[in-house]
N, CA, C and O atoms as a GROMACS GRO file, in nm:
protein
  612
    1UNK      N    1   9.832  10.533   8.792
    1UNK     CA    2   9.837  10.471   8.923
    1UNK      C    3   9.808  10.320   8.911
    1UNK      O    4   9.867  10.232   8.972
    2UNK      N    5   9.713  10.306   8.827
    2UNK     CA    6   9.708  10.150   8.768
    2UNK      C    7   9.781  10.073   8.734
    2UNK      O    8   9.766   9.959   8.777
    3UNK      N    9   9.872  10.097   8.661
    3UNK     CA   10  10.011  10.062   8.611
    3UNK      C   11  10.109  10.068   8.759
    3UNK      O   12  10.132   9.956   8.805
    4UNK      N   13  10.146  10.143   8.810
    4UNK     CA   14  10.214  10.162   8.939
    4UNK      C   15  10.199  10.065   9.042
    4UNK      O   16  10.293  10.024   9.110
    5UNK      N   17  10.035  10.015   9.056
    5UNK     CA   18   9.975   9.906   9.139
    5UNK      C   19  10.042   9.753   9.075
    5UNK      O   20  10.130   9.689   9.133
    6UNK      N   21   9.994   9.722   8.974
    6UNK     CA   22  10.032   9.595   8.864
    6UNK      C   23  10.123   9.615   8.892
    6UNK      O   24  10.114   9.585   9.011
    7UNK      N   25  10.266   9.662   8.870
    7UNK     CA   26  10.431   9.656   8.879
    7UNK      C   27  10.395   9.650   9.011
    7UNK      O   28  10.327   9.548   9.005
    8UNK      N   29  10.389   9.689   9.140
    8UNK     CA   30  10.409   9.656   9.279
    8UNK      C   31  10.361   9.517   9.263
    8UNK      O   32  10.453   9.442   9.297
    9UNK      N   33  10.252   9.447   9.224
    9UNK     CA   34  10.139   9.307   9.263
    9UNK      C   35  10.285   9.268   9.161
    9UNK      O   36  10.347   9.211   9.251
   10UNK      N   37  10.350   9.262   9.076
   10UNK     CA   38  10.403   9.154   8.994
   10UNK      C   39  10.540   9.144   9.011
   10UNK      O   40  10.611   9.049   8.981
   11UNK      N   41  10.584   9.292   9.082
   11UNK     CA   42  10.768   9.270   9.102
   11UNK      C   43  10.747   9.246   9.300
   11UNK      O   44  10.806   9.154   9.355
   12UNK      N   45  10.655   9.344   9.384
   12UNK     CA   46  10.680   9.346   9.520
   12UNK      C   47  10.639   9.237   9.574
   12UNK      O   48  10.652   9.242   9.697
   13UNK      N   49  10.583   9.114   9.526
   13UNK     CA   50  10.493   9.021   9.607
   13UNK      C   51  10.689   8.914   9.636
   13UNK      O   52  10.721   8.875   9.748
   14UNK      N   53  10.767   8.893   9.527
   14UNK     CA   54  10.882   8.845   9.516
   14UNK      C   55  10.986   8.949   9.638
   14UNK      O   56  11.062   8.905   9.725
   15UNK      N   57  10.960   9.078   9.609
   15UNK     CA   58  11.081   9.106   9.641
   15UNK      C   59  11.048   9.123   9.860
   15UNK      O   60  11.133   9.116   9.948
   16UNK      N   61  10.919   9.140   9.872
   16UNK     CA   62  10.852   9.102  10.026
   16UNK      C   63  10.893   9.004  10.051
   16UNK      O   64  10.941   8.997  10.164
   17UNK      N   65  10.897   8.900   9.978
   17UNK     CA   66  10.916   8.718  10.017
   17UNK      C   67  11.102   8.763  10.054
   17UNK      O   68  11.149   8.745  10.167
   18UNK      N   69  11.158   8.803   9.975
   18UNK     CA   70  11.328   8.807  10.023
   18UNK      C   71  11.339   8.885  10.085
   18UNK      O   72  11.400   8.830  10.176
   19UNK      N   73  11.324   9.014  10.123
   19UNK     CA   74  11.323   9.105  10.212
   19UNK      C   75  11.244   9.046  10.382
   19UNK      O   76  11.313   9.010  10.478
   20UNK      N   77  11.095   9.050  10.382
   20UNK     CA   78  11.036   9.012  10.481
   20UNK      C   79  10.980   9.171  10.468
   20UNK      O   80  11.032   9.277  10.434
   21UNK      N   81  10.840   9.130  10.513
   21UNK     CA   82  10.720   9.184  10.519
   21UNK      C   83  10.776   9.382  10.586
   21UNK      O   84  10.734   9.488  10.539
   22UNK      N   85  10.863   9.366  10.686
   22UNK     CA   86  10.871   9.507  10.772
   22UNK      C   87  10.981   9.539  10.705
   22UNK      O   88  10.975   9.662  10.704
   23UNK      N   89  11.106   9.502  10.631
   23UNK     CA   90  11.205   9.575  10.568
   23UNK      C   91  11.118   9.623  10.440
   23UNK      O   92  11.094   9.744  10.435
   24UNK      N   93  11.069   9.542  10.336
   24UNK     CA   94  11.012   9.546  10.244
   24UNK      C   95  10.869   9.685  10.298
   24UNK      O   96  10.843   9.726  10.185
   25UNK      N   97  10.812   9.736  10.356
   25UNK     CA   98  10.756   9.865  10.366
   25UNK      C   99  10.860   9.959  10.410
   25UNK      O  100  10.856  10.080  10.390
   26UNK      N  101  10.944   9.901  10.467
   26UNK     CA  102  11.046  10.058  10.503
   26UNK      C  103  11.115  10.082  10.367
   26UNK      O  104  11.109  10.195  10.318
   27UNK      N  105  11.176   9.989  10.306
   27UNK     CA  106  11.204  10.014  10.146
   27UNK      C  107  11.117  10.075  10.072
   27UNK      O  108  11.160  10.179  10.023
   28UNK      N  109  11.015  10.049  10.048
   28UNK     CA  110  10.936  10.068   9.958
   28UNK      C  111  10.870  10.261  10.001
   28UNK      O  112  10.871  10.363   9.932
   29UNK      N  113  10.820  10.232  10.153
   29UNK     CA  114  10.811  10.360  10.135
   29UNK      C  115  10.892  10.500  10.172
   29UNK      O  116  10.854  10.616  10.157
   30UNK      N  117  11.031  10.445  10.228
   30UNK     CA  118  11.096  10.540  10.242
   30UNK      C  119  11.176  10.577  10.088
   30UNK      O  120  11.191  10.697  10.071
   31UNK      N  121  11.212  10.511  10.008
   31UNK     CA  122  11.240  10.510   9.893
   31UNK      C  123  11.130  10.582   9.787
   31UNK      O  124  11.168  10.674   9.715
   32UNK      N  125  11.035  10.551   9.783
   32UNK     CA  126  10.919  10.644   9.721
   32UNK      C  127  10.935  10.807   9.756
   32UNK      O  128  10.964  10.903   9.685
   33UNK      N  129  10.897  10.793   9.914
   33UNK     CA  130  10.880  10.967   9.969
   33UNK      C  131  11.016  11.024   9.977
   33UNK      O  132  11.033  11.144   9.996
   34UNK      N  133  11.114  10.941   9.962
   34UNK     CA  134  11.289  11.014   9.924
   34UNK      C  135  11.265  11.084   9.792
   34UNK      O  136  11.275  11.205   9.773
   35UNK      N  137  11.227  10.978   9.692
   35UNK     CA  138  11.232  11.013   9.516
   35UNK      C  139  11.121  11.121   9.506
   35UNK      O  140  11.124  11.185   9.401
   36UNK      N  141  11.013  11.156   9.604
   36UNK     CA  142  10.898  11.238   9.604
   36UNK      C  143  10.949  11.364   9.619
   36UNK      O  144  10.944  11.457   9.539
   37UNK      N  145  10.984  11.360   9.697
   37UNK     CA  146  11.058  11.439   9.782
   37UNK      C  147  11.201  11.549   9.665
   37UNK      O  148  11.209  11.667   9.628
   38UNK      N  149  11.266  11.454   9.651
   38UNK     CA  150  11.374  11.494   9.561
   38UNK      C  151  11.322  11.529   9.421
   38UNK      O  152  11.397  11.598   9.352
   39UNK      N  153  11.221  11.497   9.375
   39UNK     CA  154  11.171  11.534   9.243
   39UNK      C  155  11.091  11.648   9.275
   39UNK      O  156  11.089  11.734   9.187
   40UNK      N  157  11.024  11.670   9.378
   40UNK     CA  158  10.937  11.794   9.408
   40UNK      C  159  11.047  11.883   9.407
   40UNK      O  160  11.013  11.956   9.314
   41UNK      N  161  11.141  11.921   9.442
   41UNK     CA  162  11.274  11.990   9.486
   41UNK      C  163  11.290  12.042   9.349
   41UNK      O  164  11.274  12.156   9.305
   42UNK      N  165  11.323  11.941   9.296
   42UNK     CA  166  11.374  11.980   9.122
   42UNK      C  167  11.302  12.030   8.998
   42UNK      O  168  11.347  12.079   8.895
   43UNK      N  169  11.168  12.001   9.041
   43UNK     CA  170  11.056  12.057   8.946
   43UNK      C  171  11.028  12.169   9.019
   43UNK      O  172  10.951  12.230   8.944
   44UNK      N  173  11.047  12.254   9.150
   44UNK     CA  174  11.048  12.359   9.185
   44UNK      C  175  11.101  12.465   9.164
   44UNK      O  176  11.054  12.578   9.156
   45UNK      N  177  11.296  12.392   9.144
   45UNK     CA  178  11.368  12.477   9.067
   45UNK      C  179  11.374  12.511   8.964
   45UNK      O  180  11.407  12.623   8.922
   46UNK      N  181  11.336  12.391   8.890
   46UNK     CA  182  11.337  12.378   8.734
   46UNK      C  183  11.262  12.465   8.664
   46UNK      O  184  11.305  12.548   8.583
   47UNK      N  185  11.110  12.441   8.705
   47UNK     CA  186  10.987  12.457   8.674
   47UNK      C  187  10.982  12.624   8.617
   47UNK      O  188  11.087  12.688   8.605
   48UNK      N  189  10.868  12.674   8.590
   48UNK     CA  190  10.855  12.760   8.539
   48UNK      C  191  10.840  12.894   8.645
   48UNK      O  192  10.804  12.893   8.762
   49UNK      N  193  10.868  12.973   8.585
   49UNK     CA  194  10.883  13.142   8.690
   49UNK      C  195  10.698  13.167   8.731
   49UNK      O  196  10.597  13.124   8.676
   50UNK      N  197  10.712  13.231   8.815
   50UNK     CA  198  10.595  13.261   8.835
   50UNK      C  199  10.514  13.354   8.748
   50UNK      O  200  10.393  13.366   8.769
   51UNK      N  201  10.592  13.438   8.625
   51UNK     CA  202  10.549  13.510   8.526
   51UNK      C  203  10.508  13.452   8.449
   51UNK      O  204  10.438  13.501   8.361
   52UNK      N  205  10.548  13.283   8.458
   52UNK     CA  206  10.535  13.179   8.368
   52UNK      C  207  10.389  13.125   8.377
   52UNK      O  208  10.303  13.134   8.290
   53UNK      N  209  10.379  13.059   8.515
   53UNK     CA  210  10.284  13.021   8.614
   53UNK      C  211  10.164  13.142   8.532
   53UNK      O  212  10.065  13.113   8.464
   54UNK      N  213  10.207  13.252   8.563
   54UNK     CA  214  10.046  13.363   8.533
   54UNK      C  215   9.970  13.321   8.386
   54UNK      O  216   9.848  13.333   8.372
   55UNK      N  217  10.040  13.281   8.301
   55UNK     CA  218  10.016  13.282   8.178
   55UNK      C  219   9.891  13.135   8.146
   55UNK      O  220   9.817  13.132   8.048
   56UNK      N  221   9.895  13.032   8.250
   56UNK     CA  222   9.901  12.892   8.239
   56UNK      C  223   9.717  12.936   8.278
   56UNK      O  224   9.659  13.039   8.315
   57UNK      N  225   9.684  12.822   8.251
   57UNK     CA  226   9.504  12.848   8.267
   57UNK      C  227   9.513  12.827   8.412
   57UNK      O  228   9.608  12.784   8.476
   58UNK      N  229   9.393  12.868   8.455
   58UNK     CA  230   9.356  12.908   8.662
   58UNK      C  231   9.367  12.700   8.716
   58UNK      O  232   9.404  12.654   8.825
   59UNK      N  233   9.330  12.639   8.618
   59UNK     CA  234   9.371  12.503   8.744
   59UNK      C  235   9.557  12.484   8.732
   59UNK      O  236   9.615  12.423   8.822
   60UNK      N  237   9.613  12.527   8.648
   60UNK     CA  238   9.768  12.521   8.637
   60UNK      C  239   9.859  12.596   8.722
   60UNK      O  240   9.982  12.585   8.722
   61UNK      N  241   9.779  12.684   8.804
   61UNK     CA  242   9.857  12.806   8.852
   61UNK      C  243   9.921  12.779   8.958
   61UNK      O  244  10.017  12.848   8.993
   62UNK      N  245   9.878  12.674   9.028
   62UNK     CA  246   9.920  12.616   9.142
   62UNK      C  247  10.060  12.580   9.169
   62UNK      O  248  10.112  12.588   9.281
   63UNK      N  249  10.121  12.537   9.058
   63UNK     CA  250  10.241  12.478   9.062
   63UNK      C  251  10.244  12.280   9.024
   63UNK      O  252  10.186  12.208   8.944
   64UNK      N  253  10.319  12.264   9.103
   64UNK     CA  254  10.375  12.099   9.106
   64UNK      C  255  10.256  12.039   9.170
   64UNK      O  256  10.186  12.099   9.251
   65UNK      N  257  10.230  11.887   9.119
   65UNK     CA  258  10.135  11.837   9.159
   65UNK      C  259  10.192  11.720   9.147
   65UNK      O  260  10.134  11.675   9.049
   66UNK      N  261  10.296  11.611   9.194
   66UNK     CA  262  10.304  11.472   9.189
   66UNK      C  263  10.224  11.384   9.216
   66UNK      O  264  10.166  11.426   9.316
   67UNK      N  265  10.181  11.280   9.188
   67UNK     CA  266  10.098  11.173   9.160
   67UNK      C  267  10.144  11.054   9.127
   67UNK      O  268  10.214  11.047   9.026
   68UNK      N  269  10.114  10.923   9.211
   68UNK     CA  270  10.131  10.820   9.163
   68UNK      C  271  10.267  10.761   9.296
   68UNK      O  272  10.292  10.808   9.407
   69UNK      N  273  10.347  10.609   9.198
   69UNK     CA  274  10.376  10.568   9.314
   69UNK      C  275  10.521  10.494   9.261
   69UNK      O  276  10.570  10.397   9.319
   70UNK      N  277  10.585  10.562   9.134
   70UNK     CA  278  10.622  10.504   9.052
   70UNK      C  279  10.779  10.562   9.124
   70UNK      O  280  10.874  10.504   9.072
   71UNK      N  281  10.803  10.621   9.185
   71UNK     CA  282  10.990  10.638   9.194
   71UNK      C  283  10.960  10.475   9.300
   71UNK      O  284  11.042  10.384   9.300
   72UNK      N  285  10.875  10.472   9.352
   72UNK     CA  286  10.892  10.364   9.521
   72UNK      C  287  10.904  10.235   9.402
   72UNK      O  288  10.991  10.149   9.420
   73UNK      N  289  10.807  10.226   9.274
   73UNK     CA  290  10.801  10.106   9.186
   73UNK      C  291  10.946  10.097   9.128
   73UNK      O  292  11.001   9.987   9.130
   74UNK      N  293  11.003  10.192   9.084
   74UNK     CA  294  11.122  10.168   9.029
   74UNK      C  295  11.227  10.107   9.096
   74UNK      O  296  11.314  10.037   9.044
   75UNK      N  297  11.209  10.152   9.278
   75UNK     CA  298  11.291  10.124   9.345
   75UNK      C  299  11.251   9.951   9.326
   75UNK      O  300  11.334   9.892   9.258
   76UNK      N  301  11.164   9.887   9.366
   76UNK     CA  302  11.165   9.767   9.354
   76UNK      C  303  11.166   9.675   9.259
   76UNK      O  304  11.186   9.559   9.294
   77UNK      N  305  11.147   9.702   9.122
   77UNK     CA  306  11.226   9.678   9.021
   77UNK      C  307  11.342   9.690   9.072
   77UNK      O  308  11.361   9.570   9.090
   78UNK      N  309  11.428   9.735   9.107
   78UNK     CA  310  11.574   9.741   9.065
   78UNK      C  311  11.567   9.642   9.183
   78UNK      O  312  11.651   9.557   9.153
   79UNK      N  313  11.515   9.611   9.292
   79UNK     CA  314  11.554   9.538   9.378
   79UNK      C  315  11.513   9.392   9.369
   79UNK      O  316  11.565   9.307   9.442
   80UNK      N  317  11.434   9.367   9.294
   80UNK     CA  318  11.374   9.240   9.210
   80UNK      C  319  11.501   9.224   9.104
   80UNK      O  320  11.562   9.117   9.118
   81UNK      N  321  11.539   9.291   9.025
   81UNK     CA  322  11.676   9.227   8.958
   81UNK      C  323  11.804   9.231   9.026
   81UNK      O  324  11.898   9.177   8.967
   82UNK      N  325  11.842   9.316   9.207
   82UNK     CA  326  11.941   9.297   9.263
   82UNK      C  327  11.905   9.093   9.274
   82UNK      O  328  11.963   8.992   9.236
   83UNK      N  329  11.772   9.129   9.353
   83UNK     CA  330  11.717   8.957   9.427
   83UNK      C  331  11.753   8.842   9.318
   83UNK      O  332  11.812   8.737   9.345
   84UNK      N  333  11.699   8.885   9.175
   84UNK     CA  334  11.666   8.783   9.092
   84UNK      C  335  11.750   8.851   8.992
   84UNK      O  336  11.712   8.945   8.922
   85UNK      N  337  11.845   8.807   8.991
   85UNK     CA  338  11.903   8.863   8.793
   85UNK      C  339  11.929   8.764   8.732
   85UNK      O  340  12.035   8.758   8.671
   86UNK      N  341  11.840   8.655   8.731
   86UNK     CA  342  11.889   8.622   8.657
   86UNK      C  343  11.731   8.568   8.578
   86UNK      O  344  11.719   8.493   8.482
   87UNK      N  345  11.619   8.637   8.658
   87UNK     CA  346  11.454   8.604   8.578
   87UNK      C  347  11.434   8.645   8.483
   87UNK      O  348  11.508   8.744   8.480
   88UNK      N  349  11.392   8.642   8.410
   88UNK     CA  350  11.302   8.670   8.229
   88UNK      C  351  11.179   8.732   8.301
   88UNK      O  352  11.112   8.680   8.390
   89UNK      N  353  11.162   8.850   8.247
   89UNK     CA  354  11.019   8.948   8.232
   89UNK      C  355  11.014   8.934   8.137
   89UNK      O  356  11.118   8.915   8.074
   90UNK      N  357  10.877   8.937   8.067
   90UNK     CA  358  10.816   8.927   7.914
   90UNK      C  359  10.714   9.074   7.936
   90UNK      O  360  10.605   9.104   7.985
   91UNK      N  361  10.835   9.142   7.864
   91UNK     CA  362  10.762   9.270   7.830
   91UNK      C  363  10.614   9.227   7.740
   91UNK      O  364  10.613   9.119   7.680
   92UNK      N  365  10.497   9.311   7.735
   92UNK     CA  366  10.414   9.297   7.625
   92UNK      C  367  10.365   9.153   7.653
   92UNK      O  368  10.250   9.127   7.618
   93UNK      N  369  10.439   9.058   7.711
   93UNK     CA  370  10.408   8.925   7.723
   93UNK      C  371  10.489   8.876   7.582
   93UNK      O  372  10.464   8.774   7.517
   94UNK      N  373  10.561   8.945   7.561
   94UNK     CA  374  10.602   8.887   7.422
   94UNK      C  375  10.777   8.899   7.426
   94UNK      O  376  10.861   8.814   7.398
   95UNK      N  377  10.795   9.057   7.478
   95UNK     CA  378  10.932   9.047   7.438
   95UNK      C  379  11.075   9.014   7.573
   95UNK      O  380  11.125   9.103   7.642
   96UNK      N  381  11.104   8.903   7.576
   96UNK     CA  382  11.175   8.865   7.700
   96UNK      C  383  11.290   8.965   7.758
   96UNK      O  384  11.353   9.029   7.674
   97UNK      N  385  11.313   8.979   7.862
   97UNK     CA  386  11.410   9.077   7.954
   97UNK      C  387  11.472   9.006   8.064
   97UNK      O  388  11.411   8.963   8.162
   98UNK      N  389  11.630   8.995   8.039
   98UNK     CA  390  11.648   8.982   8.205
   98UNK      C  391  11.608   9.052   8.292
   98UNK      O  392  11.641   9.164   8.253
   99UNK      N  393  11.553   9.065   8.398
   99UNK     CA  394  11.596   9.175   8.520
   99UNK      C  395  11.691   9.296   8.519
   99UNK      O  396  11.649   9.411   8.510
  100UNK      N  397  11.779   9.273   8.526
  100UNK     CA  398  11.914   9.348   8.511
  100UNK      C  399  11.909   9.426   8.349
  100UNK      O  400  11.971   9.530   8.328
  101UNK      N  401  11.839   9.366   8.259
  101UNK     CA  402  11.848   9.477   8.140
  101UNK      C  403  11.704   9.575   8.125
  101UNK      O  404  11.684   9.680   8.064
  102UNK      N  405  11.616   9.488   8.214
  102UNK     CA  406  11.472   9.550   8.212
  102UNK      C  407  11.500   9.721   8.282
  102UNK      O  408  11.470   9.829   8.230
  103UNK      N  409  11.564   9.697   8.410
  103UNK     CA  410  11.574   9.790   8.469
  103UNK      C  411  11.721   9.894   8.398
  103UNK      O  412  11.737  10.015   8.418
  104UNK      N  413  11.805   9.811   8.321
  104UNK     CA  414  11.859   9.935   8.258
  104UNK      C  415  11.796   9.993   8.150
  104UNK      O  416  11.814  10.114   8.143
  105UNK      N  417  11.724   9.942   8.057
  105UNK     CA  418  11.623   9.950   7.940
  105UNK      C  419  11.514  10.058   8.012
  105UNK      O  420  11.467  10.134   7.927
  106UNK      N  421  11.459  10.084   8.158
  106UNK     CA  422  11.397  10.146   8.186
  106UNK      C  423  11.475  10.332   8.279
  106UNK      O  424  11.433  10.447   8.296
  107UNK      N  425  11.567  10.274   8.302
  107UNK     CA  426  11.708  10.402   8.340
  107UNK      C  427  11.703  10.493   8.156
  107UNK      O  428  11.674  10.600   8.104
  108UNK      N  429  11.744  10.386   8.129
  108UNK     CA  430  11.785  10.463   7.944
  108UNK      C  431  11.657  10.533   7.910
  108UNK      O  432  11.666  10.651   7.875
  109UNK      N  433  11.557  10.484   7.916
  109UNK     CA  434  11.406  10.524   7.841
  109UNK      C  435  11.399  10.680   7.957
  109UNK      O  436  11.387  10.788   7.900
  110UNK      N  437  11.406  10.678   8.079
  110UNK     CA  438  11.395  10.766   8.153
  110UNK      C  439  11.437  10.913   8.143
  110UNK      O  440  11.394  11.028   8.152
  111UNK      N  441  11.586  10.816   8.108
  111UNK     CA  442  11.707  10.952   8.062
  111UNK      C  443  11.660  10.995   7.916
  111UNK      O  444  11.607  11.106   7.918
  112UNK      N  445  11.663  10.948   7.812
  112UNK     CA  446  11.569  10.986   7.725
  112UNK      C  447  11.491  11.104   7.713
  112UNK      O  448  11.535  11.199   7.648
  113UNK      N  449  11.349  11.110   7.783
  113UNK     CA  450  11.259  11.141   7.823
  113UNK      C  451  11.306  11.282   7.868
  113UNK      O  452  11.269  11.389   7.821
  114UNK      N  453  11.414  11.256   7.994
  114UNK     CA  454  11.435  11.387   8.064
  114UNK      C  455  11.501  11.472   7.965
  114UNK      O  456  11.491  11.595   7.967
  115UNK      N  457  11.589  11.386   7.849
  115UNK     CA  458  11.726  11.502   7.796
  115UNK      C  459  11.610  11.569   7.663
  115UNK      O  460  11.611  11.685   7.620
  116UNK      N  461  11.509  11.445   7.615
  116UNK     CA  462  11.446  11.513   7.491
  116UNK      C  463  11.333  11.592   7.564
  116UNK      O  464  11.311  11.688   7.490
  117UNK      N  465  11.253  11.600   7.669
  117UNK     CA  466  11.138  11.664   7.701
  117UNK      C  467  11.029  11.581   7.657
  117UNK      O  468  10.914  11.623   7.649
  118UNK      N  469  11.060  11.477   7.631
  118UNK     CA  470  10.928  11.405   7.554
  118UNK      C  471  10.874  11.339   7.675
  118UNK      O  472  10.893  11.382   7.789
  119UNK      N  473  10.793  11.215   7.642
  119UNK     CA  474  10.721  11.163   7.772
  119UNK      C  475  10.603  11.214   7.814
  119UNK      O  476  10.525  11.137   7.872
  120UNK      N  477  10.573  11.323   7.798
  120UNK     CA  478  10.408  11.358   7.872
  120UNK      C  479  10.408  11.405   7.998
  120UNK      O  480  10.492  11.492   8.026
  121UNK      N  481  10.335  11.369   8.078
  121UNK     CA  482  10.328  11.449   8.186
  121UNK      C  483  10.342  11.309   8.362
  121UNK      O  484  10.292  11.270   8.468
  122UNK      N  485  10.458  11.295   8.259
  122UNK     CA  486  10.550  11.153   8.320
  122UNK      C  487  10.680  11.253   8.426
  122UNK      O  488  10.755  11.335   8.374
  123UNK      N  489  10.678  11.220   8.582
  123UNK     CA  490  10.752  11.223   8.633
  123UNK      C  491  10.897  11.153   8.640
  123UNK      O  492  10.950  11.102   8.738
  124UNK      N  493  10.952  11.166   8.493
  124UNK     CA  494  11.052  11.067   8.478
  124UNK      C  495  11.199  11.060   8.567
  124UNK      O  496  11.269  10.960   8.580
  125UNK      N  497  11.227  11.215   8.633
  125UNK     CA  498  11.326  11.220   8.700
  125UNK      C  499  11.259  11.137   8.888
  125UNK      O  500  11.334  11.086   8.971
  126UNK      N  501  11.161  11.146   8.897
  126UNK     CA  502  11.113  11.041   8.997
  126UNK      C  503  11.101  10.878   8.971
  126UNK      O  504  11.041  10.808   9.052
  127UNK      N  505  11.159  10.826   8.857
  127UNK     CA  506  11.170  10.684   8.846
  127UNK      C  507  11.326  10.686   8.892
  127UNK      O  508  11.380  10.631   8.988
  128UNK      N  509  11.383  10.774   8.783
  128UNK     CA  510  11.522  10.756   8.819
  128UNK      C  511  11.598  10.819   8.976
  128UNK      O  512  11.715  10.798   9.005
  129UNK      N  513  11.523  10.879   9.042
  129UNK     CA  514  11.560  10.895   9.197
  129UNK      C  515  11.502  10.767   9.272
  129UNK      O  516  11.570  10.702   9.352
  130UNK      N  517  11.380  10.738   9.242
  130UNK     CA  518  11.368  10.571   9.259
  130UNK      C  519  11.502  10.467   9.254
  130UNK      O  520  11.537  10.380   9.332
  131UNK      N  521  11.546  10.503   9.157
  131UNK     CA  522  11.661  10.345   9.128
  131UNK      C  523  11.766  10.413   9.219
  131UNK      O  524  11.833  10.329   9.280
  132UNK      N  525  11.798  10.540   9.246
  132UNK     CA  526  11.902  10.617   9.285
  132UNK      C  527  11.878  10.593   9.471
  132UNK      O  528  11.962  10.548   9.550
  133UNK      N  529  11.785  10.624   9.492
  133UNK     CA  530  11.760  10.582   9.660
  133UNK      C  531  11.742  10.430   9.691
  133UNK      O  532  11.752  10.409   9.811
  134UNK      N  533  11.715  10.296   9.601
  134UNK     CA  534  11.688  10.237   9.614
  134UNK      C  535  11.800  10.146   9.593
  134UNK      O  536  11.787  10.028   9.626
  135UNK      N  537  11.936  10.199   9.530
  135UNK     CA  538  12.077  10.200   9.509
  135UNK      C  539  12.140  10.212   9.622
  135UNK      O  540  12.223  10.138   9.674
  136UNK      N  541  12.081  10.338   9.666
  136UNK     CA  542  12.163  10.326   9.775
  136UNK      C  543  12.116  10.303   9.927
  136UNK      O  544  12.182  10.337  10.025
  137UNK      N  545  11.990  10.238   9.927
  137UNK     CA  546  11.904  10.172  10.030
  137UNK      C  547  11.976  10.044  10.046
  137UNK      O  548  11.986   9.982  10.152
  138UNK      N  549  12.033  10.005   9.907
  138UNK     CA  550  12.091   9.826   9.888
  138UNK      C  551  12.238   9.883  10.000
  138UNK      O  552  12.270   9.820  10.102
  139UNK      N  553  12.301   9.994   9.957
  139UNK     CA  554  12.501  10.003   9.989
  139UNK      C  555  12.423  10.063  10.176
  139UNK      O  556  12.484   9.986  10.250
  140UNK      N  557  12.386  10.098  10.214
  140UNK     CA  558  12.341  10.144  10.335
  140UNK      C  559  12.314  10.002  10.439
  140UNK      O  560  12.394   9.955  10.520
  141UNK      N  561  12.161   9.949  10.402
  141UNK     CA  562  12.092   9.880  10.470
  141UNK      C  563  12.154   9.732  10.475
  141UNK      O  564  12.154   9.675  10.584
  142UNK      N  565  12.202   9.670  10.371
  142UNK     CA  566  12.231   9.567  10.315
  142UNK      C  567  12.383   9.532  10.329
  142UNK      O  568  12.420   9.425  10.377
  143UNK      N  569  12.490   9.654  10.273
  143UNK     CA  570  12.565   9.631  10.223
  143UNK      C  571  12.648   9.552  10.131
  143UNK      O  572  12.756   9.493  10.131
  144UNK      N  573  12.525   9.585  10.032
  144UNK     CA  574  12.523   9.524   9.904
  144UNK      C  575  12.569   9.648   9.767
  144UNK      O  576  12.511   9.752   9.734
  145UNK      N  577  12.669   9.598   9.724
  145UNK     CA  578  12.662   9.660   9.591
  145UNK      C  579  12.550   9.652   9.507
  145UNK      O  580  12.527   9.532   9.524
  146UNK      N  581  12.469   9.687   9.434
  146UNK     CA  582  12.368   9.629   9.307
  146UNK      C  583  12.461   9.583   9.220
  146UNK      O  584  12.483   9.463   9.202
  147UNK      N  585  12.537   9.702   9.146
  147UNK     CA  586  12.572   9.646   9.021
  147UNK      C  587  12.670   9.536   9.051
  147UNK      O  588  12.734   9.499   8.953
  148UNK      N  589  12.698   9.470   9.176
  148UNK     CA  590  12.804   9.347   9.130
  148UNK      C  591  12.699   9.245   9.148
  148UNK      O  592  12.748   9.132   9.140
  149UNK      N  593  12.531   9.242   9.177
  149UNK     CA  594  12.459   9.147   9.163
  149UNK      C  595  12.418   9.157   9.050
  149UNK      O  596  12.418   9.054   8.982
  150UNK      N  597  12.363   9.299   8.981
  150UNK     CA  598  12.312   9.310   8.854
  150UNK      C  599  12.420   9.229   8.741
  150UNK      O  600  12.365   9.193   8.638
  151UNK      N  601  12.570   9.198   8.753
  151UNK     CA  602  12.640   9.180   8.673
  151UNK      C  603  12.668   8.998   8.676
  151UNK      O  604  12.710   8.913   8.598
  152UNK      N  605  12.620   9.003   8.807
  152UNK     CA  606  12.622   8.845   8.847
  152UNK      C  607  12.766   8.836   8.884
  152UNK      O  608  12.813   8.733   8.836
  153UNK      N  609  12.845   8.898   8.946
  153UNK     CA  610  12.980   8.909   9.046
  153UNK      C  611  12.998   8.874   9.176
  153UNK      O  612  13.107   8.892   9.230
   0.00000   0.00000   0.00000
């Protein structure tokens, strides 16, 4: 959740200033509880049988437990490189990123994650419903393509 906060304080303080204070919370949190929402759905189906569930120790039995704030963060990343593609992020503080590759560099790492199972106990299909509602928050609200800003078109 720490991490989730820092990415909001370092990408949302920019992307509030271009948006304005009342679009920028309807983005942010209707885009979050969309990707919440849609990832709870899919780890429901996905997830394990309830024969499965029996086997798991007594605090596991419960099911799905999402946490954190990271599909709404992804969404604004991607909307910080629609705003700005053309800024340098310094990953690590060291390794430079446009905008536009940060957020595909973070799509790829995602997909990754989901196709190998690796990642941890990382809601990774909730980053990528993040960029996916927040995609199409831009073609809705805006009527903005992303990728012809991400491409600089």
């Amino acid at each position: 959740m720490f991490f989730n906060m820092l990415g909001l304080f370092i990408f949302g303080v920019h992307v509030e200033r271009q948006m304005g204070s009342k679009e920028f919370l309807l983005y942010y949190f209707l885009t979050g509880a969309l990707a919440g929402v849609f990832s709870f759905f899919v780890y429901y189906i996905t997830g394990p049988s309830f024969e499965e569930l029996a086997r798991y120790p007594p605090a596991y039995r419960y099911g799905i437990a999402l946490i954190g704030a990271s599909g709404a963060l992804y969404a604004v990343q991607l909307a910080y490189a629609v705003f700005f593609p053309n800024s340098v992020i310094y990953i690590w503080g060291i390794i430079p990123l446009r905008a536009p590759i940060m957020v595909l560099a973070f799509t790829v790492l995602s997909l990754f994650f989901i196709i190998t199972g690796g990642g941890g106990n990382v809601a990774h299909i909730t980053h990528l419903a993040g960029f996916a509602f927040g995609w199409v928050y831009f073609l809705i609200r805006f009527g903005v393509n992303p990728l012809r800003r991400l491409l600089g078109r």
